[in-house]
TINU-738819 format. One record per residue (C-alpha): x, y, z; residue in one letter. Coordinates in steps of 0.05 Angstrom, whole numbers. Example, Ala and Ser with C-alpha at 12.3 -4.5 7.8 and 13.67 -1.06 7.14 Angstrom:
2
((246 -90 156) "a")
((273 -21 143) "s")
This chain:
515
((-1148 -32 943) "x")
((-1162 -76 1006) "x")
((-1171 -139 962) "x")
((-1103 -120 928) "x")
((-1075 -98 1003) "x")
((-1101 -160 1034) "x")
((-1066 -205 982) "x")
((-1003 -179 982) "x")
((-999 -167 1065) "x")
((-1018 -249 1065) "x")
((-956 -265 1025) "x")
((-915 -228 1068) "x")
((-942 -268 1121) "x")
((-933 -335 1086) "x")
((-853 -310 1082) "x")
((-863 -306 1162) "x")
((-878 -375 1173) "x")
((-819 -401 1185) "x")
((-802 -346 1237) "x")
((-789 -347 1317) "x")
((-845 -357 1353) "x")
((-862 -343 1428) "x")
((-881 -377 1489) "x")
((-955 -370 1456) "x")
((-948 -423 1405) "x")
((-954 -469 1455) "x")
((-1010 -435 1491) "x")
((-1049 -446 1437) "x")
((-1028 -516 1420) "x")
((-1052 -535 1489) "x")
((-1114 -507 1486) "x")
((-1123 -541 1423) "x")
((-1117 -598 1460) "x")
((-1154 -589 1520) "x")
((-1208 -570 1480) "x")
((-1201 -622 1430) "x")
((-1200 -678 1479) "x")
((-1239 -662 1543) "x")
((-1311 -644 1557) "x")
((-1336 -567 1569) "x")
((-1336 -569 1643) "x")
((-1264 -601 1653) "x")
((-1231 -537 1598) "x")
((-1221 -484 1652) "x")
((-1185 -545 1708) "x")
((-1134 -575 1662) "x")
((-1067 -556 1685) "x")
((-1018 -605 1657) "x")
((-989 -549 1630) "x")
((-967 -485 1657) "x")
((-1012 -446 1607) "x")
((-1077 -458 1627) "x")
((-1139 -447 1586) "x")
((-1147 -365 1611) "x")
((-1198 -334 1551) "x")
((-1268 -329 1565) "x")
((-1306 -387 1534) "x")
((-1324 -366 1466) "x")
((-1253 -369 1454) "x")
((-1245 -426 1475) "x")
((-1301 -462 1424) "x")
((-1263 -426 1373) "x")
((-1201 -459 1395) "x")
((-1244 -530 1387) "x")
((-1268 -512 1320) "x")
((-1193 -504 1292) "x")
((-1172 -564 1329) "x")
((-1217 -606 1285) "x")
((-1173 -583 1226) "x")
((-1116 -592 1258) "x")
((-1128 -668 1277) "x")
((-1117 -675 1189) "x")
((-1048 -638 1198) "x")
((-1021 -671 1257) "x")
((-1063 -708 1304) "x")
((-1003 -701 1349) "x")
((-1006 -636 1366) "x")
((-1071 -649 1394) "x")
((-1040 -695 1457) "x")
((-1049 -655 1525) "x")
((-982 -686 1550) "x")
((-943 -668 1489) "x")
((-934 -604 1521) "x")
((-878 -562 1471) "x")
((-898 -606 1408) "x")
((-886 -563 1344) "x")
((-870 -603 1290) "x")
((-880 -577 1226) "x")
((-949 -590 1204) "x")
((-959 -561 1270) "x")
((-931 -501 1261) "x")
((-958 -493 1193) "x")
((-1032 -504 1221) "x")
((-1022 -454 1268) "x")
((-992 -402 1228) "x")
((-1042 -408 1173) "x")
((-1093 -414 1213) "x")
((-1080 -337 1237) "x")
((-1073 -314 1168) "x")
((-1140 -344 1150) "x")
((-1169 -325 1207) "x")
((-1149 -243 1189) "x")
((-1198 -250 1131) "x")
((-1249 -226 1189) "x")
((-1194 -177 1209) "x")
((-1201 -149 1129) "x")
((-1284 -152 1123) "x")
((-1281 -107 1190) "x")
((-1235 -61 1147) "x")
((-1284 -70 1080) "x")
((-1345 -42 1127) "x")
((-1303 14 1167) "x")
((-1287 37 1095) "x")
((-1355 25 1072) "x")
((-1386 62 1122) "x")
((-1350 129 1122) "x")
((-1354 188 1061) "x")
((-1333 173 1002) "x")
((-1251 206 1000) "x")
((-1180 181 975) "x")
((-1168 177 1049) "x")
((-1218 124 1055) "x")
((-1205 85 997) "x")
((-1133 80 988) "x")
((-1095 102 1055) "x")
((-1135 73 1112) "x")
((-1146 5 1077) "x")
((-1067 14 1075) "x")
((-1067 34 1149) "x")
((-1105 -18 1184) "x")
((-1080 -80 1135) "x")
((-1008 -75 1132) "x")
((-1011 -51 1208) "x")
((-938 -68 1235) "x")
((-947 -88 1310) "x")
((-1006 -135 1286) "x")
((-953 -166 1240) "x")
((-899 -169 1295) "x")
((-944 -193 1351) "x")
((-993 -246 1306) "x")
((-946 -267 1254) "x")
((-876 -271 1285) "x")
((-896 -271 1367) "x")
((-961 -314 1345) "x")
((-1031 -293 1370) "x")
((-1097 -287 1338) "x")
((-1110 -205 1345) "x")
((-1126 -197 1285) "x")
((-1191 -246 1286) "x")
((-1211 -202 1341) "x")
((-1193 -136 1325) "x")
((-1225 -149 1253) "x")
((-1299 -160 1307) "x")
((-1287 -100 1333) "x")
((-1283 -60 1272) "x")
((-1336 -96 1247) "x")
((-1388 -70 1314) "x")
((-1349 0 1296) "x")
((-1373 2 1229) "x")
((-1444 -16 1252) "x")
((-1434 47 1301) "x")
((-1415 90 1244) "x")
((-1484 70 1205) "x")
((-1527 83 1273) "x")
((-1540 8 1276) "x")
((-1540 8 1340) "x")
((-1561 -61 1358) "x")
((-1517 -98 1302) "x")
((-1457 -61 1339) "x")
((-1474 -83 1407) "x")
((-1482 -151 1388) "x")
((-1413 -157 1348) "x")
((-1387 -123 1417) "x")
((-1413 -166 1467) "x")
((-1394 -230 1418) "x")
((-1317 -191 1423) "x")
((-1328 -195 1506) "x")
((-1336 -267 1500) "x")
((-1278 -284 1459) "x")
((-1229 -240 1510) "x")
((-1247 -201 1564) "x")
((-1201 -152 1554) "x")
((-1240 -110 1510) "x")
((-1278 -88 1579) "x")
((-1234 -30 1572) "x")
((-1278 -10 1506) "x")
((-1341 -13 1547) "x")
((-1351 60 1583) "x")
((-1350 84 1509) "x")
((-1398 33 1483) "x")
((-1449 40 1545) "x")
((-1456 108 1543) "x")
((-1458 124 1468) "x")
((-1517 67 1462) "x")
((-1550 87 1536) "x")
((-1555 168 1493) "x")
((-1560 153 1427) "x")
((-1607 84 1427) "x")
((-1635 84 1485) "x")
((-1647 164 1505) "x")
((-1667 181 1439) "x")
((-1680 258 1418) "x")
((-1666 320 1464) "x")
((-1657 289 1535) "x")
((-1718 313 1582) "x")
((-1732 282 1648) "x")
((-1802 265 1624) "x")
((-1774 228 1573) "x")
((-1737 182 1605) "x")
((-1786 136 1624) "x")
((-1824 131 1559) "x")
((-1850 64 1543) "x")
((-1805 71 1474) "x")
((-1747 95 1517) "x")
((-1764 30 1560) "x")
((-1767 -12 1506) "x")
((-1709 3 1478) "x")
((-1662 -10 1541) "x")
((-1700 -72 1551) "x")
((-1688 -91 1476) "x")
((-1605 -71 1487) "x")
((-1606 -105 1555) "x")
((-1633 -170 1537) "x")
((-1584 -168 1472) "x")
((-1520 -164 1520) "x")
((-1543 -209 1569) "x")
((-1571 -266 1522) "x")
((-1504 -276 1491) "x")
((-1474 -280 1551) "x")
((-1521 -327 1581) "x")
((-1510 -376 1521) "x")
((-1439 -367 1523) "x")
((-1431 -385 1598) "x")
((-1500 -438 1608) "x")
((-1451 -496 1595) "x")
((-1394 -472 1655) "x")
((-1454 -449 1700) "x")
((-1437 -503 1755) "x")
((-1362 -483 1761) "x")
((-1364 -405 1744) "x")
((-1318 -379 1797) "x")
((-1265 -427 1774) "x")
((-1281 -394 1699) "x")
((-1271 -321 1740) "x")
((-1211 -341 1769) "x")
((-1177 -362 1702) "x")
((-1203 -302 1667) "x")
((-1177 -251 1725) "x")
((-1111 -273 1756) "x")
((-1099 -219 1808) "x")
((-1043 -252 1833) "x")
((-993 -242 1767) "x")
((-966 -173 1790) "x")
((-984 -105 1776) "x")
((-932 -105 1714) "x")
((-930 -163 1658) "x")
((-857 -195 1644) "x")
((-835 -150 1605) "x")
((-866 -69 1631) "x")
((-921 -40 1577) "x")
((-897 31 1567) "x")
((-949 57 1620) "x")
((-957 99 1689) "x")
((-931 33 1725) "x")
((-864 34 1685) "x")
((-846 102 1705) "x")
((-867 86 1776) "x")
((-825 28 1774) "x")
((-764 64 1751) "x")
((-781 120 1804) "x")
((-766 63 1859) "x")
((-720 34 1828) "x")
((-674 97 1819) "x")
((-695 117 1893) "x")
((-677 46 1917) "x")
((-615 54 1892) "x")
((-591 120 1913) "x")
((-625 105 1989) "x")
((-585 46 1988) "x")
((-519 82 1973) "x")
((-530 140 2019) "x")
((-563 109 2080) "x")
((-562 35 2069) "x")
((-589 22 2138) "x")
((-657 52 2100) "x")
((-663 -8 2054) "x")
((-626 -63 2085) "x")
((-691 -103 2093) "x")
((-716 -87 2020) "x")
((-709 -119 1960) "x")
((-707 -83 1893) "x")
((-753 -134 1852) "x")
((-774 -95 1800) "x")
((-733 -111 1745) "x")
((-726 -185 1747) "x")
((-768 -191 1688) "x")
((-820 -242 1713) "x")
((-886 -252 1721) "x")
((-901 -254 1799) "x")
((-930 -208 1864) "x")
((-871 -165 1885) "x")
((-866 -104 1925) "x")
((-840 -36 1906) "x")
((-774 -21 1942) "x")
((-789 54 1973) "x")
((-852 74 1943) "x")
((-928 48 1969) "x")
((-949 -19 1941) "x")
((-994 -10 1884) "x")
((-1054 -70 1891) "x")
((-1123 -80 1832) "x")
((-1170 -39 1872) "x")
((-1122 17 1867) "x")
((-1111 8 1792) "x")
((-1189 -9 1779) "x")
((-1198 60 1819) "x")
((-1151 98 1786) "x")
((-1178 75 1717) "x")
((-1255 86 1733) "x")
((-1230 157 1755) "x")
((-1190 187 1694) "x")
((-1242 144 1651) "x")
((-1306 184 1680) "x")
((-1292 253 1651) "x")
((-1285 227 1583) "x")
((-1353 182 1589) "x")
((-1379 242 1612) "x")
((-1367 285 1556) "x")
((-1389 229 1510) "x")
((-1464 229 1540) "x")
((-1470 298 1520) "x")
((-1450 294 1448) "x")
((-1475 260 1381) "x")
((-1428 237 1329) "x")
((-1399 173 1318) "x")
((-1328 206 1319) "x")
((-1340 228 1384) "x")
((-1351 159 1408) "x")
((-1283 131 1367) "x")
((-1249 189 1402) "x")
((-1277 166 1475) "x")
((-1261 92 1458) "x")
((-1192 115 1442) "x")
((-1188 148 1516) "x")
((-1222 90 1547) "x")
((-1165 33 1511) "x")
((-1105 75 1531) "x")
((-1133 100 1594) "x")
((-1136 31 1612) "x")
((-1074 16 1586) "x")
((-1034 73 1624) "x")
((-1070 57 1691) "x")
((-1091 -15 1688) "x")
((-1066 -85 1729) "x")
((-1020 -131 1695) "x")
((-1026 -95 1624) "x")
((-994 -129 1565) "x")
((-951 -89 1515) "x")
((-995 -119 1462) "x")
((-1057 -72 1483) "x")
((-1034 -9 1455) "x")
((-1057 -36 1392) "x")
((-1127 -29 1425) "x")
((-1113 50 1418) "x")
((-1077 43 1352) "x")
((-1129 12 1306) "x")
((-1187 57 1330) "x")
((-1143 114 1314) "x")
((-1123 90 1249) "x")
((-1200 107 1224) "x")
((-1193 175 1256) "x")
((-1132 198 1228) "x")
((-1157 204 1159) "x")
((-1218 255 1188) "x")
((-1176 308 1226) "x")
((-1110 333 1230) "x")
((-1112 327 1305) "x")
((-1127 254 1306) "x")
((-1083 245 1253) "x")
((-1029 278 1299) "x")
((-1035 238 1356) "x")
((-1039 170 1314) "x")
((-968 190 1289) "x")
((-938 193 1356) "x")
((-975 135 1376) "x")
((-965 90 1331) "x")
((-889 107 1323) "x")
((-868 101 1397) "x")
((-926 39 1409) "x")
((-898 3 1355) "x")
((-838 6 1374) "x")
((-844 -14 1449) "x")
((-868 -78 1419) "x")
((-796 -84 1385) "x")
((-774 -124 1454) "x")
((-820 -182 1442) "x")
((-785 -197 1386) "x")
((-719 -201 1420) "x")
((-675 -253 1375) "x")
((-626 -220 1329) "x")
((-649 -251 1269) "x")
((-703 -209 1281) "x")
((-674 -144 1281) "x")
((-676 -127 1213) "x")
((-750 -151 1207) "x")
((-780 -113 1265) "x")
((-734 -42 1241) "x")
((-760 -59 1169) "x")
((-833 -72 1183) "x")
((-833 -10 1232) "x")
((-798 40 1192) "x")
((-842 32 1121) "x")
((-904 34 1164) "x")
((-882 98 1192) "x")
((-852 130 1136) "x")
((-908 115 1096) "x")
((-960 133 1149) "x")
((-939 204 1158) "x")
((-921 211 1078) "x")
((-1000 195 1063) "x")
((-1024 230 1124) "x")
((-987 289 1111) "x")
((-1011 277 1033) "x")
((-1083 277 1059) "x")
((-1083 334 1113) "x")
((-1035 384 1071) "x")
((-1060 444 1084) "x")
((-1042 434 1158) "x")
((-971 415 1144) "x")
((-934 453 1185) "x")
((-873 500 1153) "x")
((-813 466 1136) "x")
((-760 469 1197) "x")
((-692 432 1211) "x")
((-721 396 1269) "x")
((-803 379 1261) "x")
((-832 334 1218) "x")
((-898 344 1183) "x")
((-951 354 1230) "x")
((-912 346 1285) "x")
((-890 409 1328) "x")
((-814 413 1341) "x")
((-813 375 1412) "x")
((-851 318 1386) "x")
((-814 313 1325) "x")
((-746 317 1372) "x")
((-778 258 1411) "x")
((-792 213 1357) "x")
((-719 224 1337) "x")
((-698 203 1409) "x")
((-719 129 1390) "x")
((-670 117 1347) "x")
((-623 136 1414) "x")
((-658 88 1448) "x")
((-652 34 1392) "x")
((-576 47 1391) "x")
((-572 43 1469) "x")
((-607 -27 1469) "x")
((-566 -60 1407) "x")
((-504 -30 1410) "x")
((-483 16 1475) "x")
((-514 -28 1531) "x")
((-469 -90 1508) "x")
((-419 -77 1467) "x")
((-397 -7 1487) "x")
((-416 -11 1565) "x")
((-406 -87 1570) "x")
((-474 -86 1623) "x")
((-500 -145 1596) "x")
((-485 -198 1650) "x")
((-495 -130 1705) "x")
((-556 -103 1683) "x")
((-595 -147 1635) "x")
((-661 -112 1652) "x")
((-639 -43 1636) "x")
((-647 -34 1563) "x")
((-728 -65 1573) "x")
((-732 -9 1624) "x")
((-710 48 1573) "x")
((-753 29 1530) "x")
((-817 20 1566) "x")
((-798 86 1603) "x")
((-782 127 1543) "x")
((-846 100 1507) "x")
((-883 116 1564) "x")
((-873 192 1574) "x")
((-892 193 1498) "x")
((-954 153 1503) "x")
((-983 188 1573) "x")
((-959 253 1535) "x")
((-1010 238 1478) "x")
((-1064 218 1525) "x")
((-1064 289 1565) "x")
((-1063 319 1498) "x")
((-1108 281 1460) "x")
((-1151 284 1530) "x")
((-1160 356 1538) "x")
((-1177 359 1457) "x")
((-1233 318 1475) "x")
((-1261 349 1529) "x")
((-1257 411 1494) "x")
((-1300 381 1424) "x")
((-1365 411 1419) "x")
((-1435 374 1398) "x")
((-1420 395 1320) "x")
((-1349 373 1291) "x")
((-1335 368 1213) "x")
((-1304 310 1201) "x")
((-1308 240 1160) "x")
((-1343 200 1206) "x")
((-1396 208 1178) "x")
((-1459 155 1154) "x")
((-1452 135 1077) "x")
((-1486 185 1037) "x")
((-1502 236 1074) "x")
């Protein structure tokens, strides 16, 4: 099945070739170039183009390994000052070298499979799940990235969790930090399952703690993690803080271009509705303000009524709703408990964290993908997840000849995600009603419905009904991200207090092969 999956998911990818592509394309091309024609320790000060070399550095080798392939395609497209070069060996190259590049992305999903009990589930619909994933189409294959390279690491270090090879998993990991640092958000999960289950073997007794096997093993972890990083950054050691100061650029805003669907979005809106009515009823109030917040670029701006929101205070608020969860983890034992707590930790992050891309909620989708098949609750919360995350990704892909594609690619994932969920969890279908869908209660089901409002507010009422276009081009990307954000926060209090309710024993499918 993933063989046959993986096969037919690459055609459809070859079919997307010719497709729009996004300002990426040519963030890639440069740093194909940069890496292609200039020495280690000048990578991370080119800036003959706007879209400087930002990835940690193991990303950036693997952007010199490809560009030695693509000198035989078009040597070109290899030129630092060709900056927007995309001929069409170019842009062949660079699509196919994502969809060879998702052959990692499909041996992470051979081992997650592997590595769980033996069920229809796993054999047939999570394959299905994770392969034919529809934002990893939309945002690789269309908006061009290379997600899938990574994400197909990180399932790979999940499936070593899921076998108690503890080590193998921290290494993929830590190789996954190096490639792009925003994984970080994985780590609470990762530290603490390894610190209780590798390191503090057994019942956890003070006297135990200091054991020289206890010792030996942190040591052992410790000198794992840091190794790779030391090899990874030993060539940029005399210019690190420049390195930092690519990989962490504080000063792009609190929101990205276009809002994720998180906290920030509603807070935004919150302003921006306040700013609005201040300014009508007591316009001395605001007459020194400017409402900035929907201009759709990247930059530092400042709310219009309510307080400034700076890193510390989104680091803080992060580290805060992240602790209860890590928490809970230290004081239970299965590997589903740790995919649970990584799914907090991703969309924790992604709710409360600075300058988060839209692109990240498929940092909480993938994970969850495994756990749906185990549980009816997980598979719950994936439905609602996925649905509304996928869709808030629908805006990146804003050209009309697009449309169809995006509504096409979203609505057979969907349908067919909740027709083999509800296939596989059956017996917790809930009673047929005029308003819920399977597994869904009636609100939630009323909610999912409310997208295809939104949809029909953003292609049709906005413009052509309203005529707001030229008024308020902003407005529709502010529904969106709002609308998918009260459903996303809504399944992270939910699927939050489920956690911190699990106990140490939980039946479920995550489970070591064989046992």
């Amino acid at each position: 099945m993933i063989f046959t999956t993986t096969l037919l998911t690459s055609l459809l990818k070859l079919l997307l070739i010719p497709a729009y592509r996004s300002t990426d394309f040519e963030v890639h091309r440069n740093w194909l170039a940069i890496t292609h024609n200039l020495p280690p320790r000048k990578w991370y000060f080119e800036a003959t183009s706007q879209w400087t070399l930002d990835y940690p550095p193991l990303f950036a080798w693997f952007e010199y390994a490809l560009s030695l392939v693509a000198y035989f395609f078009d040597p070109n497209m290899l030129s630092i000052d060709r900056l927007n070069y995309s001929s069409e060996r170019t842009v062949l190259f660079q699509r196919l070298s994502v969809i060879v590049t998702d052959l990692v992305y499909a041996l992470g999903v051979l081992m997650c499979c592997s590595s769980l009990k033996k069920s229809w589930g796993k054999e047939v619909v999570l394959p299905i799940l994770l392969i034919t994933n529809c934002g990893l189409l939309m945002v690789d294959h269309i908006h061009f990235q290379y997600n899938g390279f990574m994400y197909g690491i990180l399932l790979i270090s999940i499936a070593y969790m899921l076998q108690e090879k503890y080590l193998q998993s921290a290494f993929w990991f830590t190789i996954l930090l190096n490639l792009k640092h925003i994984y970080v958000y994985l780590a609470p999960a990762y530290f603490i399952y390894l610190l209780r289950q590798y390191c503090l073997r057994g019942p956890l007794k003070f006297n135990a703690i200091f054991t020289c096997d206890t010792v030996r093993r942190f040591a052992t972890l410790g000198m794992l993690v840091l190794s790779i990083f030391f090899v990874t950054f030993l060539p940029f050691y005399d210019h690190l803080p420049q390195v930092l100061s690519r990989l962490f650029p504080f000063k792009r805003g609190l929101c990205h271009a276009y809002w994720a669907p998180n906290v920030w979005a509603i807070y935004n809106t919150i302003d921006k509705i306040g700013y609005t009515l201040a300014s009508k009823f007591n316009p001395e109030l605001v007459s020194n303000r400017t409402a900035s917040m929907t201009g759709g670029l990247v930059q530092e701006y400042s709310h219009s009524l309510l307080p400034n929101v700076t890193p510390f205070v989104t680091l803080l608020l992060t580290a805060l709703f992240m602790l209860p969860a890590a928490v809970k983890l230290f004081s239970l034992h299965k590997p589903v408990h740790f995919l649970r707590c990584m799914v907090l930790c991703a969309l924790t992050s992604f709710l409360f964290g600075w300058h988060v891309h839209e692109k990240a909620i498929l940092m909480v989708i993938i994970p969850l993908s495994i756990l749906s098949i185990g549980d009816v609750e997980d598979a719950r919360m994936f439905l609602l997840l996925s649905t509304a995350g996928h869709y808030s990704l629908f805006p990146l892909l804003y050209v009309p000849s697009l449309l169809l594609v995006k509504v096409l690619l979203l609505a057979l994932y969907t349908l067919y995600s909740f027709h083999s969920l509800c296939t596989l969890h059956a017996h917790h279908v809930r009673p047929k009603s005029r308003f819920n869908l399977p597994l869904l209660a009636t609100s939630e089901s009323l909610y999912l419905a409310g997208l295809l409002g939104v949809f029909a507010y953003e292609n049709v009422i906005h413009g052509l009904v309203l005529g707001l276009n030229d008024k308020l081009p902003f407005l529709p990307l502010m529904v969106t991200s709002v609308y998918c954000a009260v459903g996303i926060v809504y399944c992270w209090a939910r699927y939050y207090f489920s956690f911190l309710r699990s106990g140490s024993e939980h039946k479920s499918m995550m489970a070591k092969k064989g046992e």
